[in-house]
C-alpha positions, 0 to 999 in steps of 0.5 A: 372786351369779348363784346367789342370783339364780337361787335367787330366781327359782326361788322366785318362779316357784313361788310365782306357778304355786303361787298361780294353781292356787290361785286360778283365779278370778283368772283369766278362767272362761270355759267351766269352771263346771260348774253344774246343777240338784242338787234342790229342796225343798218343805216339807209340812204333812202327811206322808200328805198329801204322799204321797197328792198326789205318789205317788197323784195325781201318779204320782211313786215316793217313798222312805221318810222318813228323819231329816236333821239339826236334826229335819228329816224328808225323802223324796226323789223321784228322777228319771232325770238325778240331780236329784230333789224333796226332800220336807220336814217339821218338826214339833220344830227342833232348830236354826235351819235346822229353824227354818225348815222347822218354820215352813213346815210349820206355816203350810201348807208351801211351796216352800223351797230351789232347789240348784245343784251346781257345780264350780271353787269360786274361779271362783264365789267370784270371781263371787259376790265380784263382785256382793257376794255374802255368802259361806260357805265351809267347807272348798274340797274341798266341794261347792257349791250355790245356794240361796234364803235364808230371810231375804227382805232378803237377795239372793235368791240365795247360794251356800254349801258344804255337806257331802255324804255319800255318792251314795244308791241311785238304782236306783228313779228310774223314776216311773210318770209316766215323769218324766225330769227338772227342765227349768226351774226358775221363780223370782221375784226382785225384782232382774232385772238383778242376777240376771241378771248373777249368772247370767251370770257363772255361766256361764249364757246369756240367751235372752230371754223367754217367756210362761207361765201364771205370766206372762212370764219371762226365761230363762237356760240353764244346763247342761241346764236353763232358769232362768226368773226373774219380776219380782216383790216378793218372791223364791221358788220358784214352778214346775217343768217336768218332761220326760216321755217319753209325755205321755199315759201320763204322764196315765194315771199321774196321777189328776187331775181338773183341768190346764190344757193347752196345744199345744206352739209347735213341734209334737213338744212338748206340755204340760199344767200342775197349778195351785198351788192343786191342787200345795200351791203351785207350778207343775207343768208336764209337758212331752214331749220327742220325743228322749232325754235324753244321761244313763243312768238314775239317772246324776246330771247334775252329778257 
């Protein structure tokens, strides 16, 4: 009787540790999500003319097109940390996301996604499950980004899995820009408290407001970088600050005719900004930085 008693506890007591490796989103998440910025991705109307306004104008190295799935072409823009700016243009979709990209180009093109990369899938499962998330899961061994969905009536952010080949080449991130990284990402969103909440529980940290050319946002600090949420209507993708190491070589690369500047609060920083109407629709805000950023060039931040 005391052996099948022992045998019984010894089964449950494995069975409890095997289910809580298995389930760490059971448990409290403090400090373990691991969640920063992988890429954004702006749809274009016309290839040449995307490369005339990022590589001639803005400074930025692009890479060649390249055919993803679905029909969609992309060309990417690497930066220093590892995230980079996805270029997107469709003309024939072959599948219901192309779908998308191919109505975005046809219509003048646009900012389209924003892409989180993170770690520890339970612990955003357990989040997302919190705030009733819909949920799309493939496979746990994936990795996991964020993104903005394409249906507007659904919550304005999601997560997903989604495979992921293996790391390109990043030896061409140096920009004649100088362009380090994506600092903030500025986004609307027609629920504040609900966003606010989600990102929280994602591990990142509100750090109250600030007044931009956009308006005034709500800023959340996630792993190097700040998201700024705007109230608005709708949801989307309406800026990026970029870190620069030299603010007037910056300018030099950059064959501009028109930016707004503005005087950094603090003194070391500067900062000047391309308009939407000048950027095919989003804010561009180039910022300097007197000290280094931690990562190596080409290292991604999120890896």
């Amino acid at each position: 009787m005391r052996l099948f008693a022992l045998t019984i506890f010894l089964v449950l007591t494995i069975a409890v540790a095997h289910a809580e490796d298995c389930c760490p989103g059971l448990r409290s998440s403090e400090g373990e999500i691991q969640l920063g910025l992988d890429h954004v991705e702006i749809a274009v109307a016309d290839r040449d003319a995307a490369r005339e306004l990022w590589e001639g104008q803005f400074g930025f190295r692009m890479g060649e097109w390249k055919a993803t799935t679905g029909g969609v072409l992309e060309c990417r823009i690497w930066l220093r940390d590892g995230s980079s700016i996805a270029l997107l243009y469709c003309e024939t979709a072959l599948d219901r996301r192309a779908m998308h990209y191919a109505e975005m180009c046809a219509q003048g093109g646009g900012p389209a996604d924003v892409a989180l990369a993170g770690t520890e899938l339970e612990h955003i499962r357990y989040a997302l499950e919190a705030v009733e998330e819909p949920l799309e899961f493939i496979d746990h061994r994936t990795r996991i980004e964020l993104t903005r969905p394409r249906d507007e009536v659904r919550q304005p952010l999601r997560f997903i899995q989604h495979l992921l080949g293996p790391l390109v080449d990043r030896a061409g991130s140096l920009q004649r820009n100088e362009a380090r990284g994506i600092s903030e990402v500025w986004l609307q969103t027609d629920d504040l408290a609900r966003d606010l909440l989600l990102l929280e529980l994602l591990g990142g940290t509100e750090a109250g407001e600030t007044s931009t050319l956009a308006g005034k946002a709500t800023i959340v600090e996630m792993d190097g970088i700040a998201i700024l949420l705007f109230p608005a209507r709708k949801n989307g993708l309406i800026g990026l600050q970029l870190e620069v190491a030299d603010l007037s070589r910056c300018l030099d690369a950059m064959q501009l005719s028109e930016f707004h500047s503005e005087s950094g609060p603090e003194g070391p920083v500067s900062q000047f900004a391309i308009d939407p109407a000048l950027s095919g629709g989003i804010w561009l805000e180039f910022t300097e930085q007197t000290e280094l950023p931690a990562d190596n060039p080409g290292t991604p931040r999120n890896r």
